[in-house]
Backbone bond lengths (Angstrom), bond angles and torsions (degrees), N, CA, C in turn:
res aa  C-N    CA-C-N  psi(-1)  N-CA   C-N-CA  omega(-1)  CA-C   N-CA-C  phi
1 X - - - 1.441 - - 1.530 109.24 -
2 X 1.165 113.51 135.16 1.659 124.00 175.18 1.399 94.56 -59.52
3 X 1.550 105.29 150.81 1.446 108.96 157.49 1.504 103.46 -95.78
4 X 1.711 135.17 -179.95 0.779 136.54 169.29 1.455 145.62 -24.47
5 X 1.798 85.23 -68.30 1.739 90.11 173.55 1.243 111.19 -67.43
6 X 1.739 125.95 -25.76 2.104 111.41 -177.91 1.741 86.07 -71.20
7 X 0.965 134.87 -36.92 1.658 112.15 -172.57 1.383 110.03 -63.84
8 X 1.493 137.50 -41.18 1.496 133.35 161.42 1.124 129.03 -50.65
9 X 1.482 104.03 -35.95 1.560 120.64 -174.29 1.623 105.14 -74.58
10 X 0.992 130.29 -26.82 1.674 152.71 -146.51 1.527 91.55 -100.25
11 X 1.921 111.32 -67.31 1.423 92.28 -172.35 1.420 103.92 -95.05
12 X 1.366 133.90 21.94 1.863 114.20 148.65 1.584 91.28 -74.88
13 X 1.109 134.69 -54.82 2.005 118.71 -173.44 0.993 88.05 -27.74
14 X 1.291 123.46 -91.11 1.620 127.35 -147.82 1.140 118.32 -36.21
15 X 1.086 105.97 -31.63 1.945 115.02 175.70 1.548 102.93 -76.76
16 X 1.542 129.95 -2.09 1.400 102.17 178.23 1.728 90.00 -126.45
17 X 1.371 118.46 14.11 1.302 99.60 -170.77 1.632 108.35 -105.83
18 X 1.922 103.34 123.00 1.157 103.68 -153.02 2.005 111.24 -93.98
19 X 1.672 103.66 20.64 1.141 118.26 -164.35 1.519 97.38 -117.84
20 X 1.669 125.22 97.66 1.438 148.81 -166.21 2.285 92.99 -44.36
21 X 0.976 109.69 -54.29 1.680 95.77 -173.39 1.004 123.09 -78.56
22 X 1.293 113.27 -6.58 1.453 122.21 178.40 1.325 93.58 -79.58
23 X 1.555 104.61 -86.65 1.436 109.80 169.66 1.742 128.13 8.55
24 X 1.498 105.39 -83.92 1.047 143.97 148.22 1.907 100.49 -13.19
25 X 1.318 102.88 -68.46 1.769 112.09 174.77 1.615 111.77 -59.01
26 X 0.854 121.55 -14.64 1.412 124.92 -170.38 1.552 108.06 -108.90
27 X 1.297 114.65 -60.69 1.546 103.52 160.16 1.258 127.14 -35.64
28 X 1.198 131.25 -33.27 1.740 125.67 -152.21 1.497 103.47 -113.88
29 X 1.915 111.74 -3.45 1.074 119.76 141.70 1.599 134.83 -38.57
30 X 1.664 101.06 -44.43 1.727 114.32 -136.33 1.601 75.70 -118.82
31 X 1.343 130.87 -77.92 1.491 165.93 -131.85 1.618 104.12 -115.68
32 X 1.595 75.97 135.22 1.702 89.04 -173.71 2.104 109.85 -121.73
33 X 1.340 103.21 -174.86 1.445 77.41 173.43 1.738 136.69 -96.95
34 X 1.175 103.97 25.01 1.643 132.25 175.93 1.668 85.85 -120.47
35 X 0.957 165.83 56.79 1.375 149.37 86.45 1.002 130.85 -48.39
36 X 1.617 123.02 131.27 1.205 105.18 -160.80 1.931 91.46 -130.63
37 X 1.551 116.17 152.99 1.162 123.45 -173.02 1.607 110.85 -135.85
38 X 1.262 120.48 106.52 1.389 140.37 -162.44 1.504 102.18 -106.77
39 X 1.789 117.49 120.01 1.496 100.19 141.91 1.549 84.42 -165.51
40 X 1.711 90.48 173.53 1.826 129.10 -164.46 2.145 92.92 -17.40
41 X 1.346 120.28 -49.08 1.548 120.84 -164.74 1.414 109.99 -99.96
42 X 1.679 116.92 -0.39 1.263 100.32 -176.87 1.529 116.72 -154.96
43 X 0.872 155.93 -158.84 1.647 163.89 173.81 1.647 111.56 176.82
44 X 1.649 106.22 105.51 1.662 110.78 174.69 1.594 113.89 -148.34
45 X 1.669 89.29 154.02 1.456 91.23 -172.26 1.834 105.37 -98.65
46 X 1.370 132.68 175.61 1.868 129.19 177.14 0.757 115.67 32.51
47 X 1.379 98.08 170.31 1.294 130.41 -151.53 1.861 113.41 -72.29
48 X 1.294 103.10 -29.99 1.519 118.98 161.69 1.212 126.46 -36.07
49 X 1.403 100.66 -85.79 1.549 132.60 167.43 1.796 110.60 -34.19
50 X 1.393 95.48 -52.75 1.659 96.28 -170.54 1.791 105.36 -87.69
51 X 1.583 122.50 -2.90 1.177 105.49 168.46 1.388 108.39 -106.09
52 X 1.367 127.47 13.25 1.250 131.84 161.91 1.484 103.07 -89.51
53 X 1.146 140.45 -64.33 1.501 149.36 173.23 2.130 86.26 -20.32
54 X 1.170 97.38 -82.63 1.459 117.10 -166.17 1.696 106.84 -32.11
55 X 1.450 119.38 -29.22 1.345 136.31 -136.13 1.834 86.71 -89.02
56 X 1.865 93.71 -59.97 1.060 107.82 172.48 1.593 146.61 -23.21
57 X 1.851 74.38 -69.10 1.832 81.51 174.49 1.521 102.24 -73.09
58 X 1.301 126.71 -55.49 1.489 120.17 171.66 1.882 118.20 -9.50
59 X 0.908 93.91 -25.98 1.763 108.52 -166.38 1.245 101.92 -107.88
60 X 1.399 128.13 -39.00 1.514 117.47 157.07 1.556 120.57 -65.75
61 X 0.951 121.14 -15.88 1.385 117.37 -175.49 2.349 105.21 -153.07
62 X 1.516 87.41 63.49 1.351 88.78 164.85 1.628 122.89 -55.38
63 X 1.616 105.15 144.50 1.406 120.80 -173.95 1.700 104.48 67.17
64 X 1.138 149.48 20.39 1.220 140.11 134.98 1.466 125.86 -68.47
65 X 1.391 98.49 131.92 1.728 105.45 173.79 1.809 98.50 -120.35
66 X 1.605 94.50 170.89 1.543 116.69 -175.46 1.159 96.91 -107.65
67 X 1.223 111.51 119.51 1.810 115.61 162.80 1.283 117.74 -110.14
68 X 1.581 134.69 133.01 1.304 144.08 159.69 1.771 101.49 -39.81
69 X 0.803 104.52 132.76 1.652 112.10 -179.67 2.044 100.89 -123.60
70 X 1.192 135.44 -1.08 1.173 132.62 -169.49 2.257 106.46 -149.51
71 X 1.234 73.69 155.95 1.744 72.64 159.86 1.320 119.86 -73.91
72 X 1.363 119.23 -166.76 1.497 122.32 168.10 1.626 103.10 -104.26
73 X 1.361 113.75 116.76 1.355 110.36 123.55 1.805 155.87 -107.38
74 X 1.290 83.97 141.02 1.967 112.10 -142.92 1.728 98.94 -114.82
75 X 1.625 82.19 120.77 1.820 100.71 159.08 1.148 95.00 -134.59
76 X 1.730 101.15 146.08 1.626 103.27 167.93 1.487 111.61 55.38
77 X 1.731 112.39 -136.29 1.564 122.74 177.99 1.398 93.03 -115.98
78 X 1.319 132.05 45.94 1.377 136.41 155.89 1.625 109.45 -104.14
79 X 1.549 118.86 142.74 2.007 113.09 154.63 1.110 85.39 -145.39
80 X 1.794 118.52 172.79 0.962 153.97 -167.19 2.087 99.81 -141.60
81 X 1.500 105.17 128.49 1.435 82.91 166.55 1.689 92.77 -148.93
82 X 1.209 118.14 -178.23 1.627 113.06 -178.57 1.635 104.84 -124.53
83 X 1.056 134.73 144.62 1.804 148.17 -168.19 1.464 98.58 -132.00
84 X 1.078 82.78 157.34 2.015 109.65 152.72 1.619 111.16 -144.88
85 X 1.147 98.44 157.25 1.574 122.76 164.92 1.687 122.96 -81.38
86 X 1.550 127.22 93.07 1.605 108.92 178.98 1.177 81.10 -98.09
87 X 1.519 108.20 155.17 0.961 139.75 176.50 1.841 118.56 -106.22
88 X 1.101 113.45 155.20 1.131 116.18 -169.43 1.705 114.28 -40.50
89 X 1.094 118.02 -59.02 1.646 124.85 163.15 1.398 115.45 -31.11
90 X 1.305 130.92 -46.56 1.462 151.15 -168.10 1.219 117.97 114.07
91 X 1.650 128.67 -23.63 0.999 120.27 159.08 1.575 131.79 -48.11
92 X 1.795 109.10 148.92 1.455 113.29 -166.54 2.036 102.20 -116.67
93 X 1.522 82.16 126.13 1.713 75.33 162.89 1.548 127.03 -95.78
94 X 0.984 124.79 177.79 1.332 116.26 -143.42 1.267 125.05 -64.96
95 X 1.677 145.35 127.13 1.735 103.07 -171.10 1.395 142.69 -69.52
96 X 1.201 118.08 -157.97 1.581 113.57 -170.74 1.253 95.45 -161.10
97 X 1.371 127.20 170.19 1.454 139.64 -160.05 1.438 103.84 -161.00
98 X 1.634 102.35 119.16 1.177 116.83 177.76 1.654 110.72 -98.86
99 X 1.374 105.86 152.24 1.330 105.50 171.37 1.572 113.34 -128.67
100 X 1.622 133.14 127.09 1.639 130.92 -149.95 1.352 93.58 -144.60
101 X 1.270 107.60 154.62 1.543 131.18 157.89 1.193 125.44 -129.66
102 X 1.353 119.14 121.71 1.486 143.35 -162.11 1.850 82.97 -76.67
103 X 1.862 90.16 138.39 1.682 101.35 159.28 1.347 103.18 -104.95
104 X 1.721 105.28 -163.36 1.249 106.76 -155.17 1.562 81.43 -122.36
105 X 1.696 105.41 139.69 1.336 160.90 -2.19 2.248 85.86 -64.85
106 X 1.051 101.83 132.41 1.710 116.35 -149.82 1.853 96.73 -77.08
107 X 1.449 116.15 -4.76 0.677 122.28 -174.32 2.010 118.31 -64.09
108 X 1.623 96.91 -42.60 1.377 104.10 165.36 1.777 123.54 -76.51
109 X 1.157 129.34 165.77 1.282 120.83 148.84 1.269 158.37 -101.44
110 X 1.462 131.08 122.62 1.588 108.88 -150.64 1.549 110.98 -84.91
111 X 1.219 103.53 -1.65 1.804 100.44 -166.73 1.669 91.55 -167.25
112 X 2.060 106.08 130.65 1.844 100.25 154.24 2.107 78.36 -118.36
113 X 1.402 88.29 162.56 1.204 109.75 161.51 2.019 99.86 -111.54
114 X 0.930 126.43 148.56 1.129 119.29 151.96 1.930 125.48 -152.31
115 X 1.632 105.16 133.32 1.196 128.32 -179.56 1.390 119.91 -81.02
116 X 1.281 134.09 137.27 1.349 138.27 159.80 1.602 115.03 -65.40
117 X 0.811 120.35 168.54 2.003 106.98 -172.54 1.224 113.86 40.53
118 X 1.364 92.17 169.85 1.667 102.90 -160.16 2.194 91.66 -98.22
119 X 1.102 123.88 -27.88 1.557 101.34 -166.55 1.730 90.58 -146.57
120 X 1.099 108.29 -175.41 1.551 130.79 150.48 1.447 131.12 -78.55
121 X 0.923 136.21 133.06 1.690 127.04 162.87 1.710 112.76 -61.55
122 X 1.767 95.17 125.65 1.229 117.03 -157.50 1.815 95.44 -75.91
123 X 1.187 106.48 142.58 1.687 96.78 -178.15 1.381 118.25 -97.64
124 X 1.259 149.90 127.65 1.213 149.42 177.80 1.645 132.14 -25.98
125 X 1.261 114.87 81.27 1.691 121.35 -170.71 1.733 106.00 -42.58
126 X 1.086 99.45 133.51 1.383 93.48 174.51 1.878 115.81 -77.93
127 X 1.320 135.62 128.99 1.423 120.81 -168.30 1.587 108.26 -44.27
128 X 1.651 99.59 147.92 1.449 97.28 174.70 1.673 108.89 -98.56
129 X 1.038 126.35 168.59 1.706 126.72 -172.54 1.807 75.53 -104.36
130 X 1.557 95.08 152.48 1.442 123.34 163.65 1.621 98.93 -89.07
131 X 1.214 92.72 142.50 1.652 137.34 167.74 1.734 86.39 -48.86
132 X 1.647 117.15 132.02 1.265 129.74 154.64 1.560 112.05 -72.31
């Protein structure tokens, strides 16, 4: 059984692998067909769907891979980790941070959410008064 990070590490490959059976080999590693993959442009369920999605951008931006840019942080069958996109040139576009939950045998995943940017804009604390 994979531990965690080869299951993250496994499906960012898949996101850079621009050869459909391979691909294809690497998904069904990680991802099953009740996985579901959410972000800002899209909402899909299997392994299908998400290696067509993948296929796509692959084709907008040939020779780009996804790299883990962070460790995992892990509660429970929840992590959070942060990526970027280099692109064939070497340049990186900006990162993004996915958030996933491992199913059970925990090795696959049942759900990534994923965000563009790395955080939110922090909102202005209002001052706190000191303790008398």
């Amino acid at each position: 059984m994979m531990r965690p990070a080869e299951v993250i590490d496994t499906y960012c490959l898949a996101w850079s692998e621009p050869h459909q059976k391979l691909r294809r080999a690497l998904l069904e590693m990680v991802w099953t067909e009740t996985s579901t993959y959410t972000d800002p442009g899209v909402r899909l369920a299997g392994i299908d769907a998400l290696d067509k999605r993948i296929a796509q951008l692959l084709a907008k931006r040939p020779g780009s891979r996804v790299v883990r840019t962070s460790e995992l942080d892990m509660h429970h069958d929840l992590c959070r980790f942060s990526w970027c996109v280099v692109q064939a040139d070497g340049t990186s576009l900006p990162e993004g941070l996915d958030v996933a939950a491992f199913s059970d045998p925990p090795s696959r995943l049942a759900w990534v959410i994923g965000f563009f940017g790395l955080g939110v804009t922090p909102l202005a604390l209002p001052a706190l008064k000191a303790a008398a």
